[in-house]
C-alpha positions in Angstrom: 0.0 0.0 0.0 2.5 2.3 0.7 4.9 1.0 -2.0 1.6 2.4 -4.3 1.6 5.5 -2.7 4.8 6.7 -3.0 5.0 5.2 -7.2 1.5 7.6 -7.1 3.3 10.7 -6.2 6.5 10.1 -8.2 3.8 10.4 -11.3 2.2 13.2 -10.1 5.2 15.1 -9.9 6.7 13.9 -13.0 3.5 14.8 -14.8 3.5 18.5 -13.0 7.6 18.7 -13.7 6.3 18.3 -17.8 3.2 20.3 -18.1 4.9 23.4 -16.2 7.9 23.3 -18.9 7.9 25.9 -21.7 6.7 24.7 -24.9 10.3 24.7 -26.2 11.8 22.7 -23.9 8.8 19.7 -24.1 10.1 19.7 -27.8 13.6 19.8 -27.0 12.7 16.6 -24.4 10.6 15.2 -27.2 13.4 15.0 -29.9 16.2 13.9 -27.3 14.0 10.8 -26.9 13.9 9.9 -30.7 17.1 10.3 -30.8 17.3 7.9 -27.7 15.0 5.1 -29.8 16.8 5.7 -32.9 20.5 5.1 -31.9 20.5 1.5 -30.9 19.0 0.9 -34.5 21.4 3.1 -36.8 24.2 1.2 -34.6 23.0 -2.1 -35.7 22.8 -0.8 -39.4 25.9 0.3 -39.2 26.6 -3.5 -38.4 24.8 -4.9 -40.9 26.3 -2.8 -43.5 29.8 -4.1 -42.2 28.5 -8.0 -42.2 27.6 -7.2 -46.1 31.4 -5.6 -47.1 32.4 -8.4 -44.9 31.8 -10.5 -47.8 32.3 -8.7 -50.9 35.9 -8.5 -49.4 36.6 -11.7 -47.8 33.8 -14.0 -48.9 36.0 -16.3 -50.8 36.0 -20.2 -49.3 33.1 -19.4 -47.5 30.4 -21.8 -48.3 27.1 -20.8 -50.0 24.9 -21.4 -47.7 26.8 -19.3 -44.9 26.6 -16.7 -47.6 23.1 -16.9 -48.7 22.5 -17.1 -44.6 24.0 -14.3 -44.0 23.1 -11.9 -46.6 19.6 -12.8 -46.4 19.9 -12.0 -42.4 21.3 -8.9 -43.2 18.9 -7.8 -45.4 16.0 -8.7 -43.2 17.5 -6.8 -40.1 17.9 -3.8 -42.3 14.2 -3.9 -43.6 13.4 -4.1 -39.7 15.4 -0.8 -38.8 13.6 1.2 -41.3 10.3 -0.5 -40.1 11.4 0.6 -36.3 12.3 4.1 -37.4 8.9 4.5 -39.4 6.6 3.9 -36.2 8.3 6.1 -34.0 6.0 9.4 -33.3 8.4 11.9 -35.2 8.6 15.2 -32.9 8.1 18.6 -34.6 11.3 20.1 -33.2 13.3 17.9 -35.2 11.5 18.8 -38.7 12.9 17.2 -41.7 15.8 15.1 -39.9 13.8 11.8 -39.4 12.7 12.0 -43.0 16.3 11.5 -43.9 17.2 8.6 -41.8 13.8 7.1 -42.6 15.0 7.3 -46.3 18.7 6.4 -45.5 17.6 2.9 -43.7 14.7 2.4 -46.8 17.9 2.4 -49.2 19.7 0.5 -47.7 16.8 -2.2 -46.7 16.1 -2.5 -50.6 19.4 -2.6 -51.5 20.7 -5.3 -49.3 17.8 -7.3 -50.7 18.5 -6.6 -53.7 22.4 -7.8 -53.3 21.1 -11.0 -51.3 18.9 -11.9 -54.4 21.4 -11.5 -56.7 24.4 -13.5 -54.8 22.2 -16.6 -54.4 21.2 -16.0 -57.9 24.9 -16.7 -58.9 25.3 -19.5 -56.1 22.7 -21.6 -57.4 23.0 -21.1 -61.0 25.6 -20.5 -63.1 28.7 -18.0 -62.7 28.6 -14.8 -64.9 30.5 -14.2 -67.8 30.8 -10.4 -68.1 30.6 -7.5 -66.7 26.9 -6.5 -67.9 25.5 -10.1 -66.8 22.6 -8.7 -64.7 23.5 -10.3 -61.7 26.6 -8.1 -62.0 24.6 -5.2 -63.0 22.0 -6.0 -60.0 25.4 -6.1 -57.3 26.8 -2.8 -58.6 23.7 -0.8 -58.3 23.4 -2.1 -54.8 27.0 -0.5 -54.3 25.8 2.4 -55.6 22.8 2.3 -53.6 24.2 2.0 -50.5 26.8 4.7 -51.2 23.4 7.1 -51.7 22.0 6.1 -48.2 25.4 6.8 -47.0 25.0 10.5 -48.2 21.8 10.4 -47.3 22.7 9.3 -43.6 25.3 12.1 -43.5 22.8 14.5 -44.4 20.4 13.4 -41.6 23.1 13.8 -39.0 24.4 17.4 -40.0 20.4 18.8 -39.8 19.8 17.6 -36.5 19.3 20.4 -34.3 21.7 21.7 -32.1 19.5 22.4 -29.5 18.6 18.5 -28.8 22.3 18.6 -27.5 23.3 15.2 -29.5 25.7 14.2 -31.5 24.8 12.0 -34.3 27.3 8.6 -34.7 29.0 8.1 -38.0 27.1 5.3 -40.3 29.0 4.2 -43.3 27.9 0.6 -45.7 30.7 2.4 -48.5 33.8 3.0 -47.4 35.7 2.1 -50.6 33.0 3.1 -54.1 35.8 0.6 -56.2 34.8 -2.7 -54.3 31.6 -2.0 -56.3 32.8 -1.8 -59.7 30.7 -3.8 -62.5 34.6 -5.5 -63.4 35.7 -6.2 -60.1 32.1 -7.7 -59.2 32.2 -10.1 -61.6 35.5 -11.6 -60.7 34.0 -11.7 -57.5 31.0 -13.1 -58.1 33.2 -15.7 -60.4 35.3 -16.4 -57.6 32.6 -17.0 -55.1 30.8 -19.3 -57.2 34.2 -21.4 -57.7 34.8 -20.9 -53.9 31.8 -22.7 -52.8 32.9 -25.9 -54.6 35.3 -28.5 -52.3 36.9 -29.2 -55.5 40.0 -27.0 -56.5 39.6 -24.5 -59.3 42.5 -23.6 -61.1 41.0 -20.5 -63.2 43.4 -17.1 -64.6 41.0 -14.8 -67.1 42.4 -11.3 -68.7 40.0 -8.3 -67.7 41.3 -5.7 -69.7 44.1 -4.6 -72.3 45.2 -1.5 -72.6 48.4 0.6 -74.5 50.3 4.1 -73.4 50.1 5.9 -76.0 46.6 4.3 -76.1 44.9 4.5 -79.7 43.9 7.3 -81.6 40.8 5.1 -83.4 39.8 2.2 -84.8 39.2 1.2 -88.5 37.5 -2.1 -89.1 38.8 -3.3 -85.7 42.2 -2.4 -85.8 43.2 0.0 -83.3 45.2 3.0 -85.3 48.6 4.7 -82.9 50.2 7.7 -83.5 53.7 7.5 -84.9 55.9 6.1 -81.5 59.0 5.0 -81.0 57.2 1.7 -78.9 54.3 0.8 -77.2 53.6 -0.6 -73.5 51.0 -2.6 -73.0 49.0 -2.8 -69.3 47.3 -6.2 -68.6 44.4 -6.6 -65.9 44.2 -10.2 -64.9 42.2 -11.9 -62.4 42.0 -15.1 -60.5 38.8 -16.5 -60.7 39.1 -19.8 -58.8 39.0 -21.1 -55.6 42.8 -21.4 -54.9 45.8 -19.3 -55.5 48.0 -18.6 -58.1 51.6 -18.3 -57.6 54.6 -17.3 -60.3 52.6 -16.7 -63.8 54.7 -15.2 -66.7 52.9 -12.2 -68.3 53.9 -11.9 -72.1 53.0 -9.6 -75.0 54.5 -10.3 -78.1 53.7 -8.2 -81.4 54.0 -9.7 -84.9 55.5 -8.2 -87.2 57.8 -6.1 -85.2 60.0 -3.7 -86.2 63.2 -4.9 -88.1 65.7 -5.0 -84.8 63.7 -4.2 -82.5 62.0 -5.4 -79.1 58.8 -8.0 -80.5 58.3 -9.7 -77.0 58.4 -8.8 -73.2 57.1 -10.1 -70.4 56.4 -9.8 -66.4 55.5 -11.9 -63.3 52.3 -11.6 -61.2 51.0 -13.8 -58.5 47.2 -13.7 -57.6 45.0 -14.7 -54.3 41.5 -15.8 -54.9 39.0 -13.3 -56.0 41.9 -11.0 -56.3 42.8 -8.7 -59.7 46.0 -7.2 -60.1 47.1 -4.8 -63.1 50.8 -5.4 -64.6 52.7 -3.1 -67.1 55.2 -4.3 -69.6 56.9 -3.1 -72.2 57.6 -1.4 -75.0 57.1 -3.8 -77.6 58.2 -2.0 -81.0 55.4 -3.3 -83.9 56.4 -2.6 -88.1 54.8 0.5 -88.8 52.8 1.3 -91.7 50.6 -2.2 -91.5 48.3 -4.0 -89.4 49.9 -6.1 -86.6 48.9 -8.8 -84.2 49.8 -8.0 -80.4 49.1 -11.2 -78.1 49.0 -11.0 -74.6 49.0 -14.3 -72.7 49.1 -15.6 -68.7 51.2 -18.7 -68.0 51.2 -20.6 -65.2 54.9 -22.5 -64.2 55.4 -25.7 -65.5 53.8 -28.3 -64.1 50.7 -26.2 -62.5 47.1 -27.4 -63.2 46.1 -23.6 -64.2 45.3 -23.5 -68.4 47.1 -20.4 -70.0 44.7 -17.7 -71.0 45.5 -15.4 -74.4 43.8 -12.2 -75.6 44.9 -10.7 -78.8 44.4 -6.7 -80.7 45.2 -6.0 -83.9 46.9 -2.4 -84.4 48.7 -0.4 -86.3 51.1 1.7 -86.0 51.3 4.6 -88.1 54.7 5.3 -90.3 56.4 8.3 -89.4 56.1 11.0 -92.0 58.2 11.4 -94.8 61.2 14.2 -94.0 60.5 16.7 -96.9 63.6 18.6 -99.6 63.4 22.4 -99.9 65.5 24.1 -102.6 66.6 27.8 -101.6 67.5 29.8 -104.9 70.3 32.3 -103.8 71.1 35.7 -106.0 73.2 35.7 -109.1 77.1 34.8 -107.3 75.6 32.7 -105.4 75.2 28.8 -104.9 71.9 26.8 -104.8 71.7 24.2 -102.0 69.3 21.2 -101.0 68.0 21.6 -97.2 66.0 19.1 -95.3 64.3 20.7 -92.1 65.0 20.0 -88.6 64.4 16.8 -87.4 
């Protein structure tokens, strides 16, 4: 009985405490205890956005159902936090800030879903084999999605009154925009789909090809240089299976080269799983003046299991011009000479 009592009074002065505050300082209260409901969720979104990069970095070997388990978790938490956010009473002293979060934790709920979906689309089925495969597409529009509620997040925090007296936490699903790259998320997805097998996978492929000077156009698919005294060529390779891949010989060989001059060179590059690495060599010194044939090819050392992967151009190399003769006429006395200009 007494126990009631005193519980009785505590309310009545708590309620008296409230209604005799100014206006401004029940909305001031009223904010400061959204912020309260809202922090423990943007902390577990910030989790959950960490779980996701978690794999896209390191999700090699893991198996797919750990993978499928724990983007699909991820996903569903996410849509919860936006849920959570969206039945909380927004208070008027904190105008257009919850509006932002709300939209922040919606991207990132359909996002994740999205990414989830397309993972177990590649786990189950078959891997992609470029870039615009729309699984691939599907994964880098989550990237870019997530980079969005990121800003969006950031945006939230910096309008949040300073009178509420809070600091908003940092929440970040994007630290690096690159891991979200249409060419690296293919070898990834690649990768993951090889990793999930118990059987190794020995697998090299070339991503890109590319010259300095690079080409100046193309005529029926031959790339057209500039007049240069040699060109070095830039190879992107990846390993896309489940084991690494140690001591491969890089070559680019041009045919015909110049007479006497440099028609082959080559590097070394060693690759982790899911990993791409970009390798310069050169210059390689093609005849000028007529198409050529430049071949760029990954070997693995003798004896490995790993096939060797080629990718071939065709160029040309424009011939330098032609030096030109001037004849200078001199006055009456004089002598007439030949000149060539400088150069």
């Amino acid at each position: 009985m007494i126990a009631t009592l005193i519980v009785t009074i505590v309310v009545v002065l708590i309620d008296a405490s409230l209604k005799s505050q100014s206006p401004a300082q029940a909305q001031t209260l009223s904010g400061q205890a959204w912020i309260d409901d809202v922090l423990p969720v943007i902390a577990a979104s910030t989790t959950e956005g960490r779980e996701i990069t978690q794999i896209r970095t390191a999700g090699i070997g893991m198996s797919a159902t750990a993978i499928s388990g724990q983007l699909t978790q991820a996903a569903t938490a996410a849509q919860h936090d936006y849920q959570s956010v969206v039945a909380l009473k927004t208070p008027a002293s904190l105008g257009g800030s919850p509006g932002l979060l709300e939209a922040s934790l919606l991207v990132r709920a359909q996002a994740a879903q999205a990414a989830a979906t397309a993972v177990r689309s590649v786990l189950s089925g078959s891997a992609p084999t470029a870039a615009t495969d729309p699984n691939v597409e599907a994964l880098a529009t989550a990237g870019q999605d997530f980079a969005v509620a990121d800003r969006a997040y950031q945006l939230f925090a910096t309008s949040v009154p300073k009178a509420v007296g809070v600091t908003m936490p940092a929440s970040q699903w994007v630290a690096d925009p690159t891991v979200w790259d249409p060419a690296g998320l293919q070898v990834f997805l690649v990768s993951l789909r090889s990793g999930t097998s118990l059987t190794p996978v020995h697998q090299v492929t070339i991503q890109a090809v590319s010259t300095n000077p690079p080409p100046v156009g193309t005529t029926n698919g031959v790339q057209q240089f500039a007049p240069a005294r040699g060109i070095t060529v830039t190879v992107v390779m990846a390993d896309t299976g489940n084991q690494p891949e140690k001591n491969l010989t890089v070559t680019a060989s041009v045919a015909p080269a110049a007479p006497n001059q440099t028609s082959q060179v080559r590097g070394f590059a060693s690759l982790t799983p899911g990993s791409s690495q970009a390798t310069t060599i050169g210059p390689i010194v093609p005849a000028s003046g007529a198409p050529a044939t430049l071949t760029v090819t990954i070997t693995p050392p003798t004896g490995s299991t790993t096939p060797p992967v080629t990718s071939t151009l065709q160029i040309e190399l424009a011939a330098p011009p032609t030096p030109t003769t001037t004849t200078t006429t001199r006055p009456v006395g004089g002598t007439t000479k030949a000149t060539s200009p400088a150069g």
